[in-house]
C-alpha positions in Angstrom: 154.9 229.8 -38.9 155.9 226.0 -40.4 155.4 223.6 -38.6 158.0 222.1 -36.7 160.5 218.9 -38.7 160.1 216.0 -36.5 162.1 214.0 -38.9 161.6 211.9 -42.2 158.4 211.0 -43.2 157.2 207.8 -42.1 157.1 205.3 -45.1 153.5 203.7 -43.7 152.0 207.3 -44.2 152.9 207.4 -48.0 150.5 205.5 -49.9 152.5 205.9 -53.3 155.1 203.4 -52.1 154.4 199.6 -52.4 155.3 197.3 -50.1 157.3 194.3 -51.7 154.7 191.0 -51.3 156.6 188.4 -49.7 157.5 185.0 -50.8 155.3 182.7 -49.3 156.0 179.1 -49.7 153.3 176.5 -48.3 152.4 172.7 -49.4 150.5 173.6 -51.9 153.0 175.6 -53.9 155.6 173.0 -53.3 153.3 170.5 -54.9 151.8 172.5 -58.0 155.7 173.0 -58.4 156.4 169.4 -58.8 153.1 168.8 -60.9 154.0 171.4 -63.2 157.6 170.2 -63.6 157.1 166.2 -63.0 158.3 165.7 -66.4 161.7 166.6 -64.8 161.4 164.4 -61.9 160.7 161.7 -63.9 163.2 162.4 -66.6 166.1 162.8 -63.5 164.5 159.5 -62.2 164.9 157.9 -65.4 168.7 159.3 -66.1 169.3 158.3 -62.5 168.6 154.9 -63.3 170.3 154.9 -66.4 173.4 155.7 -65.0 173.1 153.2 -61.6 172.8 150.5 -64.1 175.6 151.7 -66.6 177.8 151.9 -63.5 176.8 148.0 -62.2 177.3 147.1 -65.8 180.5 148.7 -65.7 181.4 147.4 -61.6 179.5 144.2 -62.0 178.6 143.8 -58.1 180.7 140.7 -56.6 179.8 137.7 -55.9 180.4 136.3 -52.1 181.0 133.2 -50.3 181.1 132.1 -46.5 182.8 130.2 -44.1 183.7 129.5 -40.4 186.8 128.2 -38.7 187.3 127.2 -35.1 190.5 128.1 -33.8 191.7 126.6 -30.5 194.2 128.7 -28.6 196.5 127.4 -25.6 195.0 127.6 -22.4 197.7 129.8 -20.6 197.2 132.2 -23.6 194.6 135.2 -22.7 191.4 134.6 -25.5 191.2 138.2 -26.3 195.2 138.3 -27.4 194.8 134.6 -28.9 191.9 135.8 -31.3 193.8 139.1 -32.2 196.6 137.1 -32.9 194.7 134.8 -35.5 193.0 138.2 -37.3 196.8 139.4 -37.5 198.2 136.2 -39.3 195.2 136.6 -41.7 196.1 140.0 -42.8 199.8 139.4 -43.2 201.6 139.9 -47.0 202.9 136.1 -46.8 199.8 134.5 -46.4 198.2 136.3 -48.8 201.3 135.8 -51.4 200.5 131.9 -50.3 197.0 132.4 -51.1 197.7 133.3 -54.4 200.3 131.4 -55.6 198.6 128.5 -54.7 195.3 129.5 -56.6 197.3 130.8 -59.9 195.9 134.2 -59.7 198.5 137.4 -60.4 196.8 140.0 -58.1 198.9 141.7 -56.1 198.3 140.4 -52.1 197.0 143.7 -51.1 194.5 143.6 -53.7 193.8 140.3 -52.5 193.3 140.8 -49.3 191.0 143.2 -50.2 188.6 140.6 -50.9 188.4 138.9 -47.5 186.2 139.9 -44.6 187.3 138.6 -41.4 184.9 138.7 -38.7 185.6 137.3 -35.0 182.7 136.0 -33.9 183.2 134.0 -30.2 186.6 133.0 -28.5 187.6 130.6 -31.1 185.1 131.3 -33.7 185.8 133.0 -36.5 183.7 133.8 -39.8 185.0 134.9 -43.4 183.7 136.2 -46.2 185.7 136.8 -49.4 184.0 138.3 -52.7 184.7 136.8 -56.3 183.4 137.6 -60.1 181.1 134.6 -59.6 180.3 132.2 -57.1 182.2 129.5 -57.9 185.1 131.6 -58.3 184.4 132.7 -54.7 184.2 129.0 -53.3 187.0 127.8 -55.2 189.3 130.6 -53.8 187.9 130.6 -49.7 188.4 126.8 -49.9 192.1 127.2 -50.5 192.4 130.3 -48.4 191.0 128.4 -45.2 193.6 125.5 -46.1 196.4 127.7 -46.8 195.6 129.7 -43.6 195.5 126.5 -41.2 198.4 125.7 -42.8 200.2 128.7 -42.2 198.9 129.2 -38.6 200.4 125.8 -37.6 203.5 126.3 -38.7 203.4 129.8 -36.8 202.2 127.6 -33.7 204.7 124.9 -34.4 207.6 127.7 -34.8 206.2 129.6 -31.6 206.2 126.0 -29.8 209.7 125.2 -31.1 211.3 128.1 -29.8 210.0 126.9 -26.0 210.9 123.9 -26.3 214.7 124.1 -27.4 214.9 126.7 -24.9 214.2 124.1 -22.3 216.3 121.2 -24.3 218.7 123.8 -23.4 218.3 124.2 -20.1 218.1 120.4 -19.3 221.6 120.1 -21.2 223.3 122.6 -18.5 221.5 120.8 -15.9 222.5 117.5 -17.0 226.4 118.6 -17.3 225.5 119.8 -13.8 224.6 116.2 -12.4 227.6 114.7 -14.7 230.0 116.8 -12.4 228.3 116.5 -9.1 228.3 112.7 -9.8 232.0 112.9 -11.0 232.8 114.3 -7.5 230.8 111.8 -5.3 232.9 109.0 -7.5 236.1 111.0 -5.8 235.0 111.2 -2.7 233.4 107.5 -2.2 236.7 105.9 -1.6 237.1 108.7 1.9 235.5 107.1 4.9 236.2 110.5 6.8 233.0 111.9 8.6 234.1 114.8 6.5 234.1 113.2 3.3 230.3 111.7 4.3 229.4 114.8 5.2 230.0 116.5 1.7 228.7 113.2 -0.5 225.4 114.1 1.2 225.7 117.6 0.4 226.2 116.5 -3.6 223.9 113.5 -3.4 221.2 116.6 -2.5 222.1 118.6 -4.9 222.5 116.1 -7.8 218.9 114.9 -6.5 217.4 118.7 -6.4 219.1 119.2 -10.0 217.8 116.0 -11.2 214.3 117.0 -10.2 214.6 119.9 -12.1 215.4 117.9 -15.4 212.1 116.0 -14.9 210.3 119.2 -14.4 211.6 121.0 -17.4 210.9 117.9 -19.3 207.3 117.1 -18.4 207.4 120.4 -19.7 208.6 120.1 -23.3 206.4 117.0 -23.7 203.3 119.4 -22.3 204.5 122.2 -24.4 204.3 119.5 -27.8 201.3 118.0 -26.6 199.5 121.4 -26.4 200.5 122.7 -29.7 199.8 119.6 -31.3 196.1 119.6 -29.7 195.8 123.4 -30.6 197.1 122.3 -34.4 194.8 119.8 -34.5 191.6 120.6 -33.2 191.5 124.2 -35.3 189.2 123.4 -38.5 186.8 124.4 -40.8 184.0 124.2 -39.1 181.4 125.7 -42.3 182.7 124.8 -45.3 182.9 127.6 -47.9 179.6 128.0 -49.4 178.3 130.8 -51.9 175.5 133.4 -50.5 173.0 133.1 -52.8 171.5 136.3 -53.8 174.2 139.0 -52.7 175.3 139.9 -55.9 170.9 140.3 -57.2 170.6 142.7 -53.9 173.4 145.0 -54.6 172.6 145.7 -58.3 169.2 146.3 -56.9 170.1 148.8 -54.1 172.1 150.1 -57.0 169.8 150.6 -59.2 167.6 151.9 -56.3 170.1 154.6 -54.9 170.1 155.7 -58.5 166.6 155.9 -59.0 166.8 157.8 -55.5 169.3 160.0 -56.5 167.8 160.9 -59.3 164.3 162.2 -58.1 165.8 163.6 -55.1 168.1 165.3 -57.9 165.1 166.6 -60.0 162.7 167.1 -57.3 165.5 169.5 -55.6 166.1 171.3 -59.1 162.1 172.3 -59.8 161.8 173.3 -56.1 164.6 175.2 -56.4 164.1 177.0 -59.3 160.3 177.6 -58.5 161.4 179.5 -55.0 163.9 181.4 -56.4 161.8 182.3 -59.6 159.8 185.8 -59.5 158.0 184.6 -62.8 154.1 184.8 -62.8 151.9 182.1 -62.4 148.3 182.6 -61.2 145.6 184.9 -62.8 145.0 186.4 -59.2 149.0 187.5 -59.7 149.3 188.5 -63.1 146.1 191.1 -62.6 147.4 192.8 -59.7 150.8 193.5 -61.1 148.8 194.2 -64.6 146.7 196.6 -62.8 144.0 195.0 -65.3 141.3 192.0 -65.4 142.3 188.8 -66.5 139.0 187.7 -67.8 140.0 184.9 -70.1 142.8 182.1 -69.2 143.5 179.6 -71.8 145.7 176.5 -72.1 148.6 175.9 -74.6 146.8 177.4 -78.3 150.0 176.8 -80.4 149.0 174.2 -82.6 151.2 171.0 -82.8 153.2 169.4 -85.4 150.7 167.8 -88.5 153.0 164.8 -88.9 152.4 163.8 -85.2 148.6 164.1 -85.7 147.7 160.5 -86.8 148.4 159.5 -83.0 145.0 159.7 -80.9 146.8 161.2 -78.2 148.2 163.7 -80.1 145.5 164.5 -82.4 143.3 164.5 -78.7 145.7 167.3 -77.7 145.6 169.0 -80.8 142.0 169.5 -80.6 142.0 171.0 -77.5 144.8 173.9 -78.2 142.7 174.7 -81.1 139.6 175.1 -78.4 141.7 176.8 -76.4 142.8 179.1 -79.3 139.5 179.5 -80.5 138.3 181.2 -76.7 141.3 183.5 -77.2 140.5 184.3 -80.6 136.8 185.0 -79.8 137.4 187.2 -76.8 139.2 189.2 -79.3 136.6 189.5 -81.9 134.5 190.9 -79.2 136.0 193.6 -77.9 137.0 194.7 -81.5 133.5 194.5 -82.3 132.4 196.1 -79.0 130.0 198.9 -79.9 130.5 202.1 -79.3 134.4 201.5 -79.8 137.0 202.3 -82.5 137.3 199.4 -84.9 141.1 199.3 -84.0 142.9 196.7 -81.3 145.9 196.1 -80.0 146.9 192.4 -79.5 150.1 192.8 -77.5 152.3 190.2 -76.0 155.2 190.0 -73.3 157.5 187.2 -74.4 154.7 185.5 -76.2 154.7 187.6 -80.0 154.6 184.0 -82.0 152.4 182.3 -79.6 150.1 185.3 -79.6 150.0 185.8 -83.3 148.1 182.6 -83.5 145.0 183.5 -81.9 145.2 186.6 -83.7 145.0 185.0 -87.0 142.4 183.1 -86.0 140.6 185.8 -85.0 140.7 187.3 -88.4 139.9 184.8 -89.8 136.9 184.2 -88.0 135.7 187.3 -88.6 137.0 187.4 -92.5 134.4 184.2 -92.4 131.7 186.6 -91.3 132.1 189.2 -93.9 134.0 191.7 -92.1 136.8 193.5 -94.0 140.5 192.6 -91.9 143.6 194.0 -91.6 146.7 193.1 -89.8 149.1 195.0 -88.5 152.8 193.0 -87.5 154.3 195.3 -85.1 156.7 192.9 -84.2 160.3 193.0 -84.0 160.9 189.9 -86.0 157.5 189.5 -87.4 155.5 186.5 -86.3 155.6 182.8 -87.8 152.4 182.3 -88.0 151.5 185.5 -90.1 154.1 185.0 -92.9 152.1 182.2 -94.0 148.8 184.3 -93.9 147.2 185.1 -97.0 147.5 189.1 -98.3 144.8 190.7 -99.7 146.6 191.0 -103.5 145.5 187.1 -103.5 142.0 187.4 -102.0 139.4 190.0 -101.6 137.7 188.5 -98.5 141.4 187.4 -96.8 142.7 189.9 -94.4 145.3 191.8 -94.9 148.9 191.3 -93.1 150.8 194.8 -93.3 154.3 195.2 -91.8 156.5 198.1 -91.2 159.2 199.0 -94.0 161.8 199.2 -91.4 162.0 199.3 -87.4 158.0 198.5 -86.0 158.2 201.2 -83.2 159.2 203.9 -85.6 156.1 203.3 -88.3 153.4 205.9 -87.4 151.9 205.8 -90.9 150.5 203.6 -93.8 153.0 205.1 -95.6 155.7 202.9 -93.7 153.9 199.7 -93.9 154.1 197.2 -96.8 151.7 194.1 -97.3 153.7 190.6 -96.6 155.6 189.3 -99.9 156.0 193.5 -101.1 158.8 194.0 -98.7 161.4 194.3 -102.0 159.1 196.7 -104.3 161.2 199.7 -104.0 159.7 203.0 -102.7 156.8 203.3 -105.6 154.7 200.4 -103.9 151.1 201.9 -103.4 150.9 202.7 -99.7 148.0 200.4 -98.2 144.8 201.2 -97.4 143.6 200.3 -93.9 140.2 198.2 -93.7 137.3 198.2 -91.6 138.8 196.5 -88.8 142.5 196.6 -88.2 144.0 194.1 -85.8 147.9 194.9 -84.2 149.6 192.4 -83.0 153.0 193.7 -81.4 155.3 192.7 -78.4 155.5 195.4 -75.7 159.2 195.6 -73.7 159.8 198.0 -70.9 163.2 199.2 -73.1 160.6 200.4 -76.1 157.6 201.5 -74.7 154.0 201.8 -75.9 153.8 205.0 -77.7 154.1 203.6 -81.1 150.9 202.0 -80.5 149.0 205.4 -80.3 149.6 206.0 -84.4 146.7 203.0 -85.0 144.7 202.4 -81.9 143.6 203.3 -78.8 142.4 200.0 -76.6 145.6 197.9 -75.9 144.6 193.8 -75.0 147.9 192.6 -73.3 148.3 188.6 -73.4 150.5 186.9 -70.7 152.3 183.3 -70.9 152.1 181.8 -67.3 155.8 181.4 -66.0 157.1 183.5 -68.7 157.0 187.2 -67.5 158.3 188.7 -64.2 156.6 190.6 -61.8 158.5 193.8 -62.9 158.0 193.4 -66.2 154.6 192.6 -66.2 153.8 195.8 -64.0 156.4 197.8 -66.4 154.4 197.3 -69.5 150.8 198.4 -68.0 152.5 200.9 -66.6 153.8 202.2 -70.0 150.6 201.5 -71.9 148.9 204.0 -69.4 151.2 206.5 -70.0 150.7 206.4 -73.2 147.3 207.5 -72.8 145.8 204.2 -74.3 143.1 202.1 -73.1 144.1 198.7 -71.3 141.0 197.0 -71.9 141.8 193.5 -69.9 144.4 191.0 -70.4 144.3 187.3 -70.9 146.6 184.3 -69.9 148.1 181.8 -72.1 149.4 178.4 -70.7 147.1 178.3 -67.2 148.0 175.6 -65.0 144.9 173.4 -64.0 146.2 174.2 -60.3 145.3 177.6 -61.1 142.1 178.3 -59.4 142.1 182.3 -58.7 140.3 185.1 -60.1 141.6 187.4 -61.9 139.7 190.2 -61.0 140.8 193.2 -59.2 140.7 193.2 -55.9 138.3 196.2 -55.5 135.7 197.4 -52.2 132.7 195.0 -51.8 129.3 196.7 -53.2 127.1 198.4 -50.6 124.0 196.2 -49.2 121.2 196.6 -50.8 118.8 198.1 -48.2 114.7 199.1 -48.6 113.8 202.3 -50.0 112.3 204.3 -47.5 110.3 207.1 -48.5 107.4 208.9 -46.7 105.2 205.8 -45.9 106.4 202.5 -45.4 108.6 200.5 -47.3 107.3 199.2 -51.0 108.3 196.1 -51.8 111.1 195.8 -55.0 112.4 199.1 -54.0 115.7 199.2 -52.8 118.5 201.8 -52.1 122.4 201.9 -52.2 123.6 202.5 -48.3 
């Protein structure tokens, strides 16, 4: 009887299925990200700056001046709508047009007034601030604004007071034609003795006397109303006259330059971050062996050698010499597991993303080991053959040089000497000799998850796979051991190209600890130097 179906398997219980690694993102990522990229930073810094400066050069930054008036408002006049009143006047079209004419400039008032910064500062102080090309400009044009405007302010005054005051001019004219008439009648009635007639000159003698009073009141009035807007006219001045602030113009093309500079590393900093986290390109040795599925024994630097005309600086020549160091580890760890004993004389050299770079090391390599007497030959498997090899000398020109073979047509379909050609042959026609393979044959080829690793059984069995830091994904990386297993070769170990100095992990597999060593115990006691595996 079957067991009973409780459902789907649980994934935990099936050990063929791989958990995705998550992303883990700590300080020390962030900054080996920066490090690796600071070149960036600094070149974002650097066109940050650039352009903050282009853009002052382009916008010079204006220069300022400064000055405070004291503007005296009539008593019976609130001080809060008194000083609103004096910001209003200065931002009016008229003064500004006044402003302008009498400075000789052609900018439209708005544009003007864009220059000036009014700022109330107290009841009846106020301080401005108007910006100029240069700071003379800037004095020159605040001196005849605060003129202008104290100009312009008394004559609003002065029409303000006017209309008061001819209002009560007015008044005392009816009031006057008022005590004309009353005084008119009392002439009438002087010549009446009649108690009646007495009785009504006192009446109008009361009321020519009330309306009288009246006229002196409204006229201590006009002179007060003139007396206060001439004090109000003539106490209002400047009180600081316009002076230039030094240095204005020096700080903002330096905060410029500084928000570029700013922007810029924020800019590149954000970019390399970005890019870093997002990226599911391998890095570390620990990394690149577990999705490998293979020891990464050997981690080199940069090995591609750098341009001859650059070499007569010490700091390139300095550099130089250590790619070639750097090449010349690869190169050996290469000439040792082809000349491993007990091994075919046959290696693969096989890069992801790396075929030029990795075709260096192999030719040093062979020629290393064409130094030592041993009898080379090269086998270009790649899809575009490698730089580095078409220079290489072919055995047609040198005995002890090593041989550099490649295929007559597509590398993955050559299974035979017969399809290979030695370099410079390629245009012989069909009756070229086929080659002979030598002693030791080195492949170099380029393995992609889209072609596989079966054309690589047709001339060797042990497969070295070389990896550029930051080059190769995760999947691709894991695709192409894959692939070489099935294939049924040998993937001896693998090596990285382009370490980071950050790069401290192993690259071993991450594999059961050994069992402690304990005492072998046999009959008697213990004997010292024997030991057993528990």
């Amino acid at each position: 009887m079957n067991p009973p179906w409780n459902g789907a398997p649980d994934i935990d219980d099936d050990p063929s299925l791989e958990r995705p690694k998550p992303l883990l993102v700590s300080l020390h990522f962030l900054r080996t990200a920066l490090l690796r990229r600071l070149w960036v930073c600094v070149l974002c810094a650097v066109l940050g700056l650039l352009g903050a400066g282009a853009f002052m050069l382009a916008f010079p930054p204006a220069h300022a001046a400064k000055s405070s008036l004291v503007l005296t408002y009539d008593p019976q006049v609130g001080s809060t709508l008194a000083m609103a009143t004096n910001v209003s006047l200065f931002e009016t079209r008229t003064f500004a047009s006044r402003t302008t004419s009498r400075l000789g400039l052609t900018v439209p008032p708005d544009v003007f007034l864009n220059t000036l910064t009014v700022e109330p500062v107290g009841a009846e102080l106020v301080l401005l601030t108007l910006t100029a090309p240069n700071d003379a400009e800037a004095v020159r044009r605040l001196n005849a604004l605060t003129a202008v405007y104290l100009e312009f302010r008394a004559e609003q005054l002065g029409l303000q007071s006017k209309v008061v005051v001819d209002g009560l001019r007015q008044r005392i004219d009816e009031l006057q034609t008022d005590v004309a008439a009353l005084s008119t009648r009392l002439e009438k009635l002087s010549a009446s003795t009649t108690p009646a007639s007495a009785s009504k000159r006192s009446d109008l003698i009361a009321q020519r006397a009330y309306i009288q009073g009246r006229i002196d009141a409204l006229q201590q009035s006009v002179e007060d109303a003139t007396l206060r807007n001439a004090a109000v006219v003539s106490s209002s001045r400047v009180l600081d006259a316009p002076a230039a602030e030094p240095g204005r113009a020096d700080r903002t093309f330096a905060l410029g330059l500084a928000s570029g500079l700013i922007g810029g590393v924020v800019l590149g900093c954000g970019t390399v971050l970005f890019f870093a986290i997002t990226s599911d390109k391998l890095r570390r040795r620990s990394d690149v062996a577990s999705a490998l599925g293979v020891a990464i024994p050997i981690s080199v630097g940069r090995i591609t050698p750098l341009p001859k005309m650059w070499l007569w600086l010490p700091p390139v020549h300095a550099r130089h010499r250590r790619r070639e160091d750097e090449r010349q580890r690869l190169a050996h760890a290469i000439e040792d597991e082809l000349l491993r004993p007990h091994g075919r004389s046959r290696l693969a050299v096989a890069g992801i993303d790396n075929a030029d770079e990795v075709g260096f090391a192999v030719a040093e390599a062979a020629k290393s080991l064409a130094d030592r007497g041993c009898s080379i030959t090269i086998l270009d498997l790649t899809a575009r053959g490698s730089r580095v090899l078409r220079v290489a000398p072919s055995a047609t020109e040198s005995l002890d040089a090593p041989t550099v073979l490649r295929p007559r047509g597509v590398p993955a379909l050559a299974h035979r000497a017969a399809d290979l050609l030695p370099l410079g042959h390629w245009d012989s026609g069909e009756n070229t000799p086929s080659p002979e393979l030598r002693e030791f044959t080195l492949v170099l080829a380029e393995l992609e998850p889209a072609v596989g690793a079966d054309f690589l059984t047709a001339w060797t069995d042990r497969v070295m796979v070389v990896v550029t830091a930051g080059r190769s994904s995760v999947e691709k990386i894991r695709s192409v051991g894959d692939q070489v297993r099935a294939a049924g070769l040998e993937l001896r170990f693998g090596a990285l190209v382009r370490t980071e100095r950050s790069d401290e992990s192993i690259g071993t597999l991450k594999r059961e600890r050994p069992a402690a060593l304990q005492p072998l115990r046999e009959d008697g006691p213990p004997t010292e130097g024997r030991f057993e595996v528990r």
